[in-house]
C-alpha positions in Angstrom: 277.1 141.0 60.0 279.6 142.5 57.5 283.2 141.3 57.6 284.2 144.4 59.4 281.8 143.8 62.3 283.1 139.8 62.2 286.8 140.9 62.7 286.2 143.2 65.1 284.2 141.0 67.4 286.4 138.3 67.2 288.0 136.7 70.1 290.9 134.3 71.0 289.9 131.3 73.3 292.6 129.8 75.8 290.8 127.4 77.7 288.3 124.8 76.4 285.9 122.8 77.2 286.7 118.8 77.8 282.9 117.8 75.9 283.2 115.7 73.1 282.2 117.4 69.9 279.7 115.7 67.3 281.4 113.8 64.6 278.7 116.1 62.7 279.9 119.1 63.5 283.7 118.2 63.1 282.5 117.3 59.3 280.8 120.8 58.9 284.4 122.1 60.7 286.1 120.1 57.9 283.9 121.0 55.1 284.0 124.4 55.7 288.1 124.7 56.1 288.7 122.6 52.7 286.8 125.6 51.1 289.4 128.1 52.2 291.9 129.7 49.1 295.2 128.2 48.6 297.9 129.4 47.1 297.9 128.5 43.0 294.6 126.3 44.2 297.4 124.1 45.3 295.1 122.8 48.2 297.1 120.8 50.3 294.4 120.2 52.7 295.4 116.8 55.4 293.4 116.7 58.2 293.5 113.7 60.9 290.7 113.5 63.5 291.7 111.7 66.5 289.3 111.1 69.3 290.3 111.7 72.7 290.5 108.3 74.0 293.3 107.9 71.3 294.8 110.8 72.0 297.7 110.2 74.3 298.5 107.5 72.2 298.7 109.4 69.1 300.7 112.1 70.9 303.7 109.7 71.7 303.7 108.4 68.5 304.2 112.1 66.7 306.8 113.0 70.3 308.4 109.6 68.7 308.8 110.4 65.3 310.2 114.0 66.2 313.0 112.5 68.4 313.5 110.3 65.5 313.9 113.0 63.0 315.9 114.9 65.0 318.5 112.5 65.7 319.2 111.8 61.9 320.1 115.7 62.2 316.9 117.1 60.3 315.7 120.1 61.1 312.0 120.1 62.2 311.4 123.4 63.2 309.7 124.4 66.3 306.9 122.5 68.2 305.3 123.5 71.7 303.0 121.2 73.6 300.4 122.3 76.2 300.0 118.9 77.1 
């Protein structure tokens, strides 16, 4: 498939699918996205991997450190949650 035929078949996905996805293939995932170009081959690649028992948690801990930031007045930009 040339990259023509790739863009043009492309699609944007809405809804997915609640199955757990193989630590394997989140590695490949990983792997594959650390060898995309950055600007001046600055790479400033962070990644963090949280598993979905963990994930409420880890949700009101970043909903936490917003309200925090923005109450010393810093701007954080804008953040949506479809949670």
């Amino acid at each position: 498939m040339t990259a023509l035929e790739t863009i043009k078949a492309r699609r944007s996905i809405r809804a997915f699918k609640s199955d757990p996805i193989e630590r394997e293939i989140v590695e490949q995932i990983l792997e594959a996205a650390v060898l995309a170009p950055s600007a001046k081959n600055s790479q400033p690649w962070r990644f963090t991997v949280i598993p979905q028992p963990r994930r409420g948690e880890m949700l009101e801990v970043l909903r936490k450190g917003i309200a925090n930031r923005e109450a010393e007045g810093e701007e954080i930009g804008t953040i949506k949650s479809t949670i």
